[in-house]
PyMOL Python script that loads the backbone (N, CA, C, O; Angstrom):
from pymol import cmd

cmd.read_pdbstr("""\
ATOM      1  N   UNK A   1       0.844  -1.171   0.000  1.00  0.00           N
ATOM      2  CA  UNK A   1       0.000   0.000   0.000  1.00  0.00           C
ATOM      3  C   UNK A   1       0.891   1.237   0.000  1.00  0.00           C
ATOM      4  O   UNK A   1       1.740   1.648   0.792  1.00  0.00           O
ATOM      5  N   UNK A   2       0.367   1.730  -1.262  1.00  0.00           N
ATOM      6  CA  UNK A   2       1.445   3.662  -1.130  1.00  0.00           C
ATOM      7  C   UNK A   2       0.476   4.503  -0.220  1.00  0.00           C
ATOM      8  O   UNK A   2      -0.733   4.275  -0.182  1.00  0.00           O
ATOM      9  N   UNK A   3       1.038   5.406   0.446  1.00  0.00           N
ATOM     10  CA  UNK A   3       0.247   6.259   1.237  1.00  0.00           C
ATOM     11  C   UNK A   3       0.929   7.915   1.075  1.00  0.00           C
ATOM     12  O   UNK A   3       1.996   7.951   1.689  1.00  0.00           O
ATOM     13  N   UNK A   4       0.653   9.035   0.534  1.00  0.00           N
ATOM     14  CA  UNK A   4       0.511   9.936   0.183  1.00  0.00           C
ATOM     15  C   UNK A   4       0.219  11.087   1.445  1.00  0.00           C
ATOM     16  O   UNK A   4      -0.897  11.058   1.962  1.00  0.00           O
ATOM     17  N   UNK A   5       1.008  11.878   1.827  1.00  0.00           N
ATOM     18  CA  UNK A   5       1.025  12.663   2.999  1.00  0.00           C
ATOM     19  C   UNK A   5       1.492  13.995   2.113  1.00  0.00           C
ATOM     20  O   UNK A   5       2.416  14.165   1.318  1.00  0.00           O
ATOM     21  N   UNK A   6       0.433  14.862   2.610  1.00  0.00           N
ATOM     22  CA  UNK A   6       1.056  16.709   2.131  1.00  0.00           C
ATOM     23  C   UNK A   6       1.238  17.130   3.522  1.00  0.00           C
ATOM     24  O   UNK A   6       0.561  16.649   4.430  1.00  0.00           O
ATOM     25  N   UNK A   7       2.236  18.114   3.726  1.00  0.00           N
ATOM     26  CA  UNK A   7       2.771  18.772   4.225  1.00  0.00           C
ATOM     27  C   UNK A   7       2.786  20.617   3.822  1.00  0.00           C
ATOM     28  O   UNK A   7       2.711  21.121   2.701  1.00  0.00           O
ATOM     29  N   UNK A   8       2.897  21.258   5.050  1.00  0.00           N
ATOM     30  CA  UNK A   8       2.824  22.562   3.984  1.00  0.00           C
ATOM     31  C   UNK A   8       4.727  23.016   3.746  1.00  0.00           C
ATOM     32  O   UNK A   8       5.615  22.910   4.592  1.00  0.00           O
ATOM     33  N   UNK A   9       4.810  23.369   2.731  1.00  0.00           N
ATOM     34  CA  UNK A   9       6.068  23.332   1.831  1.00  0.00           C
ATOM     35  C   UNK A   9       6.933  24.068   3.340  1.00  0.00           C
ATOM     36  O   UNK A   9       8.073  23.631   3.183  1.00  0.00           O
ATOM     37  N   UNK A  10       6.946  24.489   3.988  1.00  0.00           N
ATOM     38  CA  UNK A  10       8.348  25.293   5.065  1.00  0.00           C
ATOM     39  C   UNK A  10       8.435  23.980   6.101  1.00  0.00           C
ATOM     40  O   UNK A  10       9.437  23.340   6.422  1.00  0.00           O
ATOM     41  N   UNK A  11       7.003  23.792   6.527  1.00  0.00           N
ATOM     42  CA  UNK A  11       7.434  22.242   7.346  1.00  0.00           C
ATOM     43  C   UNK A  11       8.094  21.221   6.652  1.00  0.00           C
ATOM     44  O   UNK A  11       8.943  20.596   7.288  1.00  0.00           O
ATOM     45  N   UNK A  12       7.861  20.877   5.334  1.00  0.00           N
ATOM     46  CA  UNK A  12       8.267  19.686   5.302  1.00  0.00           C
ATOM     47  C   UNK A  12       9.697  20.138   5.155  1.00  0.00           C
ATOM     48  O   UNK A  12      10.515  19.382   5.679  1.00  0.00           O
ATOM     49  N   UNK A  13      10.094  21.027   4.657  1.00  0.00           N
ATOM     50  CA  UNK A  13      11.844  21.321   4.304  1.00  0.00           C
ATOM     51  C   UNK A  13      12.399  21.151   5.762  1.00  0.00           C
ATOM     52  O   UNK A  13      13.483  20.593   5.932  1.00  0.00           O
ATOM     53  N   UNK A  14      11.617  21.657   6.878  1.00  0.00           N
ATOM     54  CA  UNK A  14      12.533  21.898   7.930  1.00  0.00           C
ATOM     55  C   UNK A  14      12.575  20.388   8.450  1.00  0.00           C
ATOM     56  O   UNK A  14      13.666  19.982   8.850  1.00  0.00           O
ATOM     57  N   UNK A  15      11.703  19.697   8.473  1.00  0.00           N
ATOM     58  CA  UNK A  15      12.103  17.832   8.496  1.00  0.00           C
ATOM     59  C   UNK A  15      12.565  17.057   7.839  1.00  0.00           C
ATOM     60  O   UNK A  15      12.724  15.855   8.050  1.00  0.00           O
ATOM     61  N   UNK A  16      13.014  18.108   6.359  1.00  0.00           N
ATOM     62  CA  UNK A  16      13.718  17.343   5.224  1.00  0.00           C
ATOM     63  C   UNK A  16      15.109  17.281   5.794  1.00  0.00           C
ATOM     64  O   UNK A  16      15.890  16.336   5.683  1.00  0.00           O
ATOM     65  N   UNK A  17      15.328  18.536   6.482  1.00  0.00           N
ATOM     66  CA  UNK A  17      16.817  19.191   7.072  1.00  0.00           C
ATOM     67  C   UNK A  17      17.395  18.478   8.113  1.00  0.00           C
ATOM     68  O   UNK A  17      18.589  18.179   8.109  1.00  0.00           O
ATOM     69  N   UNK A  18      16.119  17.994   9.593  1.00  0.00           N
ATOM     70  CA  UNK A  18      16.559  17.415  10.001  1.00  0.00           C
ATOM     71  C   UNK A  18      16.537  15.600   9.792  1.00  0.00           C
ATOM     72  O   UNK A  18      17.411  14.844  10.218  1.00  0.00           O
ATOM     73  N   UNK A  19      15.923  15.397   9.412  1.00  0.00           N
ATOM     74  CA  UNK A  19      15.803  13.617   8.955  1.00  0.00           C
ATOM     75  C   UNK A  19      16.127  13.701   7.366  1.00  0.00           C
ATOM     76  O   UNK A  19      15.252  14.092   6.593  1.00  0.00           O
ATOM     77  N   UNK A  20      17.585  13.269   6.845  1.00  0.00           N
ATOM     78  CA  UNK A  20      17.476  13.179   5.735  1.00  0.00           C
ATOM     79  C   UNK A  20      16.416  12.404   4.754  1.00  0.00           C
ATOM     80  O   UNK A  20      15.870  12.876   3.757  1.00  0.00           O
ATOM     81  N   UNK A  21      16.272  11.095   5.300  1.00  0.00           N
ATOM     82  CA  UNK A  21      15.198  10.575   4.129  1.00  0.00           C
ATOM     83  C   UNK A  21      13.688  10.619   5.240  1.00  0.00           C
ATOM     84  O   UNK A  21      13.329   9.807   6.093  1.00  0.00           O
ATOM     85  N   UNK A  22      12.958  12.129   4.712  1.00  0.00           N
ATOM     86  CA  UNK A  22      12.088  11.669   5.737  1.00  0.00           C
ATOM     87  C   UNK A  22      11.237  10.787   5.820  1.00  0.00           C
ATOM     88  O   UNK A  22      10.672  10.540   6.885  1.00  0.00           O
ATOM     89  N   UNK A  23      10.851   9.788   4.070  1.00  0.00           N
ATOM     90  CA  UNK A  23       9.758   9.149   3.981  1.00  0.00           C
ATOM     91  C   UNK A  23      10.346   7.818   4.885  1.00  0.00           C
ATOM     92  O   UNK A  23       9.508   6.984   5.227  1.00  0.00           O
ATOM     93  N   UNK A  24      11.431   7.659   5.183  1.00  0.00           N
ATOM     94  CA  UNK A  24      11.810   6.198   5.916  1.00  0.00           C
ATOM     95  C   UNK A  24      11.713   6.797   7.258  1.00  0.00           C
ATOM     96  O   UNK A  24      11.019   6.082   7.981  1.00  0.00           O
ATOM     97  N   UNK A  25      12.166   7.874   7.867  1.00  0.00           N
ATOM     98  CA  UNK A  25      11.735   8.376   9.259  1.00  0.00           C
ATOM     99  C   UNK A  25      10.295   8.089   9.622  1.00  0.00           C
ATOM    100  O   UNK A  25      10.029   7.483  10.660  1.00  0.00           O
ATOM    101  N   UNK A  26       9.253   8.560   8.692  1.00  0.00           N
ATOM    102  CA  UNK A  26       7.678   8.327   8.989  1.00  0.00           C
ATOM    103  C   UNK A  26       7.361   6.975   8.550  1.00  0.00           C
ATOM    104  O   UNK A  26       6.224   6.733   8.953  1.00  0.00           O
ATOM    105  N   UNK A  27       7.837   5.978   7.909  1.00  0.00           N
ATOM    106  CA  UNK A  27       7.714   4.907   8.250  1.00  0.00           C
ATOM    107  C   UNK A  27       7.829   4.061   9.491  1.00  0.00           C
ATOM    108  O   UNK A  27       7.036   3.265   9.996  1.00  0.00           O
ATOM    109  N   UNK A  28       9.130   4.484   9.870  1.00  0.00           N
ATOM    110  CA  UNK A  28      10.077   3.960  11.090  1.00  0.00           C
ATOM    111  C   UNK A  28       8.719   4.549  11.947  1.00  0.00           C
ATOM    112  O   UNK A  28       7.698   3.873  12.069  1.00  0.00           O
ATOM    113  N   UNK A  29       8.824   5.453  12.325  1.00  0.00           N
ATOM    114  CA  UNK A  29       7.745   6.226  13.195  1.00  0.00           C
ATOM    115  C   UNK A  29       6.496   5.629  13.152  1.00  0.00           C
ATOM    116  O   UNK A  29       6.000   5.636  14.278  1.00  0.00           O
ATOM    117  N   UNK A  30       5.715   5.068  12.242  1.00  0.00           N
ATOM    118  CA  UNK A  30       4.853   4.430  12.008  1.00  0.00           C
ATOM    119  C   UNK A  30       4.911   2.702  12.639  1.00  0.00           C
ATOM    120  O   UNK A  30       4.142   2.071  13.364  1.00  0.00           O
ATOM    121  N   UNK A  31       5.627   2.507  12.265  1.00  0.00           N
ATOM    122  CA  UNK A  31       6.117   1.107  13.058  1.00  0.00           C
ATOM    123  C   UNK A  31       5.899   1.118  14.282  1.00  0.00           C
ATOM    124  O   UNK A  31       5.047   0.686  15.058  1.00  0.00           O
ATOM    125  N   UNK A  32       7.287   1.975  14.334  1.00  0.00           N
ATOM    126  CA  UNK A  32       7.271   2.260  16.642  1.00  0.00           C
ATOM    127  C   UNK A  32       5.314   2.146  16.823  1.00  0.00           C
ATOM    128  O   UNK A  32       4.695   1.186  17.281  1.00  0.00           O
ATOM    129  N   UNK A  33       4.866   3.155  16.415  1.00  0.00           N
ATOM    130  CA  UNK A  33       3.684   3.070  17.221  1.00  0.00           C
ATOM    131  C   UNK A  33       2.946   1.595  16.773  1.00  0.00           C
ATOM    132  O   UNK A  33       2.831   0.561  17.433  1.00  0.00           O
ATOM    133  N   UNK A  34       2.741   1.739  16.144  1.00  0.00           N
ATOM    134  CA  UNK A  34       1.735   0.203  15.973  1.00  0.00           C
ATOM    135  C   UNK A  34       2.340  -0.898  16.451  1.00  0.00           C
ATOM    136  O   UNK A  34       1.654  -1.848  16.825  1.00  0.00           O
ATOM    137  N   UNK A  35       3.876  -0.934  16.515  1.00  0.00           N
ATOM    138  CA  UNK A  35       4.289  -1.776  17.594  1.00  0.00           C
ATOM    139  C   UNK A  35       3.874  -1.617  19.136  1.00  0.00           C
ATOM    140  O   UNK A  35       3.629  -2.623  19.802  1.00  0.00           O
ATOM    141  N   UNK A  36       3.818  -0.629  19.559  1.00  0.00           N
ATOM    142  CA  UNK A  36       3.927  -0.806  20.927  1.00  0.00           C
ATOM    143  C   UNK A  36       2.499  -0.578  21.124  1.00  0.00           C
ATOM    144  O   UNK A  36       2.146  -0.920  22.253  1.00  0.00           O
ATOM    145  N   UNK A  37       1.614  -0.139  20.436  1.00  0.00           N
ATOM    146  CA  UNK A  37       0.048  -0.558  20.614  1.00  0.00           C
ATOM    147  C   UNK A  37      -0.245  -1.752  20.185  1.00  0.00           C
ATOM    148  O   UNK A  37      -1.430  -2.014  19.981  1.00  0.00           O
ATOM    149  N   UNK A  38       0.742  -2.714  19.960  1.00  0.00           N
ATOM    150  CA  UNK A  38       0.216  -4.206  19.978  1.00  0.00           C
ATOM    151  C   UNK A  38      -0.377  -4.625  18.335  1.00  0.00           C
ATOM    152  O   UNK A  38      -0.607  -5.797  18.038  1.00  0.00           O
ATOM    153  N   UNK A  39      -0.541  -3.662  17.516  1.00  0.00           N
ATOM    154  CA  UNK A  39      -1.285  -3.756  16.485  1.00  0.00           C
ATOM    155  C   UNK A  39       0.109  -4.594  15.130  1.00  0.00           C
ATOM    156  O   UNK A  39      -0.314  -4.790  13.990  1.00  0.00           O
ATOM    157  N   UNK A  40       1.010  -4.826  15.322  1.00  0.00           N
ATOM    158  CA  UNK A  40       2.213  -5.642  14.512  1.00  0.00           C
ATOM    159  C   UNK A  40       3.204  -6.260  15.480  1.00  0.00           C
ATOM    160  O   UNK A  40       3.603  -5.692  16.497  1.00  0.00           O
ATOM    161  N   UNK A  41       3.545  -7.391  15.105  1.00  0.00           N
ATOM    162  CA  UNK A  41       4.464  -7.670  15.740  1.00  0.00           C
ATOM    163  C   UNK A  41       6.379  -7.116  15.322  1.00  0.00           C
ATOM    164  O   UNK A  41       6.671  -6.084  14.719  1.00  0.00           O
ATOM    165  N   UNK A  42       7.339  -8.109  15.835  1.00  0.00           N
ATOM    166  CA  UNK A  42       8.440  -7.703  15.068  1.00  0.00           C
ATOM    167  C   UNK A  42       8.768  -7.955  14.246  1.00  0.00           C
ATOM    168  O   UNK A  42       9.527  -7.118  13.758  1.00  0.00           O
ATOM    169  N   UNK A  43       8.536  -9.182  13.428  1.00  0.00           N
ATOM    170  CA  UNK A  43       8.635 -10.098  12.631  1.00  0.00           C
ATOM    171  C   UNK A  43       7.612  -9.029  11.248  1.00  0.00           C
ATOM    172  O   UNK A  43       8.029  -9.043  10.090  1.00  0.00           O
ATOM    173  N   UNK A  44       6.678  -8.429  11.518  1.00  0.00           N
ATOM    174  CA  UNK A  44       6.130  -7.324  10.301  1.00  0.00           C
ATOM    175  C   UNK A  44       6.696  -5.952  10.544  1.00  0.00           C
ATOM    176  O   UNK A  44       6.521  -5.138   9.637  1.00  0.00           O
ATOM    177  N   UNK A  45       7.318  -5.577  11.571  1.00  0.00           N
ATOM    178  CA  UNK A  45       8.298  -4.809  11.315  1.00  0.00           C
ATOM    179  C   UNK A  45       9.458  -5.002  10.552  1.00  0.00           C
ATOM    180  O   UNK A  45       9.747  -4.158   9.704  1.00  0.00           O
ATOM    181  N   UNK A  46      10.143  -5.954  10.721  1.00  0.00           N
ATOM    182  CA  UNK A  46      11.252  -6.202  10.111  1.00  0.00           C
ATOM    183  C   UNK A  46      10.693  -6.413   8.258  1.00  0.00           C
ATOM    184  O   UNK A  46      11.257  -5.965   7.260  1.00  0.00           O
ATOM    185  N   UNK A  47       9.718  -7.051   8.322  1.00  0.00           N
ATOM    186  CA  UNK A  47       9.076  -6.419   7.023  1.00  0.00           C
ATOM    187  C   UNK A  47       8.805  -5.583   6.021  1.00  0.00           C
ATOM    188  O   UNK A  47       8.993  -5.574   4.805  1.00  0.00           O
ATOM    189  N   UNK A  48       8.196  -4.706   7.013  1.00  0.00           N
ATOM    190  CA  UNK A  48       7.904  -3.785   6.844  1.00  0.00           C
ATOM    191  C   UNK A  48       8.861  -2.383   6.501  1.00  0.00           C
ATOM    192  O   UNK A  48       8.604  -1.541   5.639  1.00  0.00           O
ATOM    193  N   UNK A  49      10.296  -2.399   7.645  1.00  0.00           N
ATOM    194  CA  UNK A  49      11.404  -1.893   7.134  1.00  0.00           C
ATOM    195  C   UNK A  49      12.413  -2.629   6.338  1.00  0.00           C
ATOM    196  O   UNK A  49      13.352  -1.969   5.892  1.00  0.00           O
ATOM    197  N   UNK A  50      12.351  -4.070   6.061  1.00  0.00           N
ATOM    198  CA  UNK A  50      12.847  -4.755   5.220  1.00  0.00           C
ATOM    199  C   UNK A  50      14.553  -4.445   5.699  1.00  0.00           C
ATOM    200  O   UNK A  50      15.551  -3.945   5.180  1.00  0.00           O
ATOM    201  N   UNK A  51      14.190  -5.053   6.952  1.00  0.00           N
ATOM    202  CA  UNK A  51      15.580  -5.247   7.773  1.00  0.00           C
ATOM    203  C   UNK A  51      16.111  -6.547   7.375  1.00  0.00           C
ATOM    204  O   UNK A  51      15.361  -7.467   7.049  1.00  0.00           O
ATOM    205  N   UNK A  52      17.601  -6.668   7.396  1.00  0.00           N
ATOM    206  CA  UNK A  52      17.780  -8.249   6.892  1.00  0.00           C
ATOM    207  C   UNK A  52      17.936  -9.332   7.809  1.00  0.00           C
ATOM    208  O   UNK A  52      18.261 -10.457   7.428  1.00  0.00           O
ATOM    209  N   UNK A  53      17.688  -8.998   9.171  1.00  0.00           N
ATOM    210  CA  UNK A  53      17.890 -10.226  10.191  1.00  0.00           C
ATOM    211  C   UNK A  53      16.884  -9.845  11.571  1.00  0.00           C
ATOM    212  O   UNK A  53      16.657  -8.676  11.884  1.00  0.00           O
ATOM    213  N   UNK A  54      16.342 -11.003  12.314  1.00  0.00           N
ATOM    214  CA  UNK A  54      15.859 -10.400  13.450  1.00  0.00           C
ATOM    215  C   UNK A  54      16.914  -9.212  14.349  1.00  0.00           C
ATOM    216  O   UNK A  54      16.810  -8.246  15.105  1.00  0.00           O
ATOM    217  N   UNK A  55      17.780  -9.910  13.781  1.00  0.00           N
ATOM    218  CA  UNK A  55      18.778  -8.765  15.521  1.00  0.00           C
ATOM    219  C   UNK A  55      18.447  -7.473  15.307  1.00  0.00           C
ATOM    220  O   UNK A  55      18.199  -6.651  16.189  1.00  0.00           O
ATOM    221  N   UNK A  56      18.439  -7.219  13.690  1.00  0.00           N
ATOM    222  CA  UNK A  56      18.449  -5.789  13.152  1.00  0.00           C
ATOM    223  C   UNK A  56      17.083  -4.819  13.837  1.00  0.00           C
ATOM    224  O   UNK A  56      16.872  -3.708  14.323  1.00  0.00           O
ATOM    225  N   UNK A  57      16.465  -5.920  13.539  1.00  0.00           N
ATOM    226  CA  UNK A  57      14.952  -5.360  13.814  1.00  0.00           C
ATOM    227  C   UNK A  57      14.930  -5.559  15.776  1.00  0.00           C
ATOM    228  O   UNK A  57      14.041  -4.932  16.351  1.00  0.00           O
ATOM    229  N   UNK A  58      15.610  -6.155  16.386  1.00  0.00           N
ATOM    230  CA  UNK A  58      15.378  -5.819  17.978  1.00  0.00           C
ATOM    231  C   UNK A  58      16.680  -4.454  18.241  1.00  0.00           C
ATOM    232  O   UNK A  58      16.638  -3.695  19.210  1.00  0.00           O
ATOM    233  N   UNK A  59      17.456  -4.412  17.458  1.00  0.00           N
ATOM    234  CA  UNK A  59      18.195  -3.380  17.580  1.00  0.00           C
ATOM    235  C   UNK A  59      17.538  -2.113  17.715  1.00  0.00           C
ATOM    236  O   UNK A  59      17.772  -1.373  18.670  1.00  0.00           O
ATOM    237  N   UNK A  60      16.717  -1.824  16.791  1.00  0.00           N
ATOM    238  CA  UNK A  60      16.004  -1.238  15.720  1.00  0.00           C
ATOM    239  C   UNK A  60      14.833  -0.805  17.390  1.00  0.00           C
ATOM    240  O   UNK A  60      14.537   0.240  17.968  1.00  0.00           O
ATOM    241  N   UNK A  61      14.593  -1.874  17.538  1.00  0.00           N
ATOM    242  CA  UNK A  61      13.732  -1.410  18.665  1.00  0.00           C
ATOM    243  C   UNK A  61      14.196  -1.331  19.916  1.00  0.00           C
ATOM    244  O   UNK A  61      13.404  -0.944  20.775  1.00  0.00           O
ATOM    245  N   UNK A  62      15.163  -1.572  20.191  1.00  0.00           N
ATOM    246  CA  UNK A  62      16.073  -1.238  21.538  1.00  0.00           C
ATOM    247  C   UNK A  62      16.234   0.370  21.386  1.00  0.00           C
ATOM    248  O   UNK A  62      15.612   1.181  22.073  1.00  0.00           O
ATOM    249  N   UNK A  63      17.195   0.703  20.348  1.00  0.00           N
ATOM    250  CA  UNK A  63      17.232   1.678  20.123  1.00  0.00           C
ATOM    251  C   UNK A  63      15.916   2.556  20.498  1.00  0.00           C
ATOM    252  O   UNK A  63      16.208   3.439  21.305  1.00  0.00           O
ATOM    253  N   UNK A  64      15.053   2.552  20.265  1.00  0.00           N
ATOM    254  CA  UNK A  64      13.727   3.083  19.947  1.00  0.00           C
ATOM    255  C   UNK A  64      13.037   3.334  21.279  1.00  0.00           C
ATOM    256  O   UNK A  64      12.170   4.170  21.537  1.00  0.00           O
ATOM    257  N   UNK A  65      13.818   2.096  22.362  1.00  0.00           N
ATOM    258  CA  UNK A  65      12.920   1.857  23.662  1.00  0.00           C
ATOM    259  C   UNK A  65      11.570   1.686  23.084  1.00  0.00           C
ATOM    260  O   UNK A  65      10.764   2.617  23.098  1.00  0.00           O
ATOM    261  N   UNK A  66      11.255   0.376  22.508  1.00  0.00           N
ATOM    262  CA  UNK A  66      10.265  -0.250  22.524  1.00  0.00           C
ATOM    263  C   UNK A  66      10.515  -1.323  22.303  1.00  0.00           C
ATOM    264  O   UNK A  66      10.765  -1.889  21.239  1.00  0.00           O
ATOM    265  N   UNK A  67      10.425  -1.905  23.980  1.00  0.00           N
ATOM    266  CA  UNK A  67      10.259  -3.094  24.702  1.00  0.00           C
ATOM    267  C   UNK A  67       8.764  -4.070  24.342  1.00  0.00           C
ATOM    268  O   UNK A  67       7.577  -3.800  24.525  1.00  0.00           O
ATOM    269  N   UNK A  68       9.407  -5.225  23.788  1.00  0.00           N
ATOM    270  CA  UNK A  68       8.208  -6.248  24.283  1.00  0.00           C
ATOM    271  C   UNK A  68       7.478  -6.176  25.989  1.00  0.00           C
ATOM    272  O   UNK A  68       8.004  -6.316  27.093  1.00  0.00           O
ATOM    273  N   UNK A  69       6.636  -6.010  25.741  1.00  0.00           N
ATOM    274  CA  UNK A  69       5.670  -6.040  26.742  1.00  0.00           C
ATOM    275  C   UNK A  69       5.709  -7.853  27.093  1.00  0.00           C
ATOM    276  O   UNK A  69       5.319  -8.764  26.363  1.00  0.00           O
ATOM    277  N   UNK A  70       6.096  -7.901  27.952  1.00  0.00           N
ATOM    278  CA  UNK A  70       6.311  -9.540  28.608  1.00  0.00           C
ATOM    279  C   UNK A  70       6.360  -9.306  30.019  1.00  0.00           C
ATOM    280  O   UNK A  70       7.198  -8.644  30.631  1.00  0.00           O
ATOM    281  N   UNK A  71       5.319  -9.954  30.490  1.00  0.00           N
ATOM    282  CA  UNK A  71       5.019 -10.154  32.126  1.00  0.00           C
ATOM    283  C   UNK A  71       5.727 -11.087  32.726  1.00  0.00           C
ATOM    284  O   UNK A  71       6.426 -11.910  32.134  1.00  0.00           O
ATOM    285  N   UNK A  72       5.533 -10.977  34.349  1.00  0.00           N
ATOM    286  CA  UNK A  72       6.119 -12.052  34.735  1.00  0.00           C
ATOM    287  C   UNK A  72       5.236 -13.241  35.082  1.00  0.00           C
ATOM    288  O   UNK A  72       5.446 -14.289  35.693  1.00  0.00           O
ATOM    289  N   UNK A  73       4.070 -12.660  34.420  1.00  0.00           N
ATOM    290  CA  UNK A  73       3.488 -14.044  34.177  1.00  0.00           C
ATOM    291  C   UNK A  73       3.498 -15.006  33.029  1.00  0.00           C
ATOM    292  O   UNK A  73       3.208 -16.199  32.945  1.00  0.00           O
ATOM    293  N   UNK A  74       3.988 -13.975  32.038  1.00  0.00           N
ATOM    294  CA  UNK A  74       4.203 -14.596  30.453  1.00  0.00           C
ATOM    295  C   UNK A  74       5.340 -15.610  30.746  1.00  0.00           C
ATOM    296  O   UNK A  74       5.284 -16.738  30.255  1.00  0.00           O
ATOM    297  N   UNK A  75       6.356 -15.235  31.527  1.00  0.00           N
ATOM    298  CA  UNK A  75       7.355 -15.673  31.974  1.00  0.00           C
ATOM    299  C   UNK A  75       7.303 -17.229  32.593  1.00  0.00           C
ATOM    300  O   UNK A  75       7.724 -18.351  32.311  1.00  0.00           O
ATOM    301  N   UNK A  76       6.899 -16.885  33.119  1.00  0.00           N
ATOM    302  CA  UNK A  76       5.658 -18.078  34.599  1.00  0.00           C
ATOM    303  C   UNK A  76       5.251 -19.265  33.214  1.00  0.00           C
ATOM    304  O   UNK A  76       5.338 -20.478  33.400  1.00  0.00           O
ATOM    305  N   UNK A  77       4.891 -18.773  32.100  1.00  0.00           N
ATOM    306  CA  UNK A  77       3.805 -19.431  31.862  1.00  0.00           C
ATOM    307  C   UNK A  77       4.641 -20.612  30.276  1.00  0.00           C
ATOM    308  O   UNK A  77       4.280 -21.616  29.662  1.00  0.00           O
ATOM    309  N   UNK A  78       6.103 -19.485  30.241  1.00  0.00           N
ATOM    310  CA  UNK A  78       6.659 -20.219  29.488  1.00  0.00           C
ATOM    311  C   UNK A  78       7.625 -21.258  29.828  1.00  0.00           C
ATOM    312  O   UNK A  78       7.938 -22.304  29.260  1.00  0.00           O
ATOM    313  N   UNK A  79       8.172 -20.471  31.331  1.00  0.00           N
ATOM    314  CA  UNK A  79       9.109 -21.895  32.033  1.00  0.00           C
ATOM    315  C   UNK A  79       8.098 -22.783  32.056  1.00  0.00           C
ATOM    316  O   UNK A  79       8.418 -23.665  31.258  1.00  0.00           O
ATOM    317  N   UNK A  80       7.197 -22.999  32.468  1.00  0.00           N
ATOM    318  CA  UNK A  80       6.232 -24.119  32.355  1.00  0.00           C
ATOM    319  C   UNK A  80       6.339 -25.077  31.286  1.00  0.00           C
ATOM    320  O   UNK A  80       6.724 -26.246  31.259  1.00  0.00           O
ATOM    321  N   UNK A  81       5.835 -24.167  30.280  1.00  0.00           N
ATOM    322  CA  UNK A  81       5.630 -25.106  29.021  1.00  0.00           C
ATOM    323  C   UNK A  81       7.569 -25.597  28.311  1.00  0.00           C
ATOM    324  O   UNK A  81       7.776 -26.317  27.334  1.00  0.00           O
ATOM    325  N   UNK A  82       8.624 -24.947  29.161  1.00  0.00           N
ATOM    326  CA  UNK A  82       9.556 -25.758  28.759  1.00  0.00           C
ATOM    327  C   UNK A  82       9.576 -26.650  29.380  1.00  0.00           C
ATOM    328  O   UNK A  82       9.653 -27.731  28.796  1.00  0.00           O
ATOM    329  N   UNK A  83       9.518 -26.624  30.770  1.00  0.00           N
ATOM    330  CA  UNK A  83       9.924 -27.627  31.628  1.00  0.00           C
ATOM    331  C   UNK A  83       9.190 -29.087  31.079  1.00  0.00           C
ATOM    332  O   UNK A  83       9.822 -30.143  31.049  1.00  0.00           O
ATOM    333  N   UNK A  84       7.615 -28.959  30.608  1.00  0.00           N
ATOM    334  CA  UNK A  84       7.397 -29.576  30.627  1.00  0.00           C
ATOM    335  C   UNK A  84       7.446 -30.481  28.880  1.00  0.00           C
ATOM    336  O   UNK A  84       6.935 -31.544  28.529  1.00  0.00           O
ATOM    337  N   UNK A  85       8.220 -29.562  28.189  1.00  0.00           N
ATOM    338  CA  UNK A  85       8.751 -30.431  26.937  1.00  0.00           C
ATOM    339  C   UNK A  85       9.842 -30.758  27.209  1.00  0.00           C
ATOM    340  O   UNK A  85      10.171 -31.561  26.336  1.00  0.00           O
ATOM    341  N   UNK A  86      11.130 -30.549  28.333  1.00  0.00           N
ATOM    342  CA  UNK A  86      12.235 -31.267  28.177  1.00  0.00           C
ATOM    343  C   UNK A  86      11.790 -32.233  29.320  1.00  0.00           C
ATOM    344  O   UNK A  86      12.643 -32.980  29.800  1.00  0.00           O
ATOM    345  N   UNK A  87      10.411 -32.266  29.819  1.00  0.00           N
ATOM    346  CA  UNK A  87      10.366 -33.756  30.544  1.00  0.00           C
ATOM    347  C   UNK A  87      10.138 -35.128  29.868  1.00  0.00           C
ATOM    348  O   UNK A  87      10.322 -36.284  30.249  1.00  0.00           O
ATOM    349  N   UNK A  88       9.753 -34.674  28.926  1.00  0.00           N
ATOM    350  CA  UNK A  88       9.087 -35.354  27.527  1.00  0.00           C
ATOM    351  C   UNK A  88      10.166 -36.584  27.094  1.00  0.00           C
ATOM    352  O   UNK A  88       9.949 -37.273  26.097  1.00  0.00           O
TER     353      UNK A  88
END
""", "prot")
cmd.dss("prot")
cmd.show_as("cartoon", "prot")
cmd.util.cbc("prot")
cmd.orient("prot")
């Protein structure tokens, strides 16, 4: 999907100035949020910026400070389910 954004001509120069490529800045920017509202994971980020490896793309979000949201019950709930495949 192309998506088409106007700007009025003095703003966009002055974000041209500071973010050289700004259409990959408002992508990137676009990501962050729908990542951390839960609405993509990382795996369509990395997609989506057409990063070439996971690390890139947790880098990508380290950098960013946007943390997976993981409880310590998510936690709880996955030692479980190892423990109970290496009992197997």
């Amino acid at each position: 999907m192309q998506i088409t954004i106007e700007l009025p001509e003095e703003i966009g120069h002055k974000l041209q100035q500071t973010w050289e490529n700004l259409p990959q800045k408002l992508l990137e920017s676009l990501a962050l949020e729908a990542y951390r509202k839960g609405m993509i994971t990382s795996a369509q980020i990395q997609t989506m910026l057409k990063f070439s490896s996971r690390w890139q793309t947790e880098q990508f979000l380290k950098e960013n400070q946007a943390y997976l949201d993981y409880t310590e019950e998510d936690l709880a709930n996955d030692l479980e389910t190892l423990n109970q495949l290496l009992s197997e």
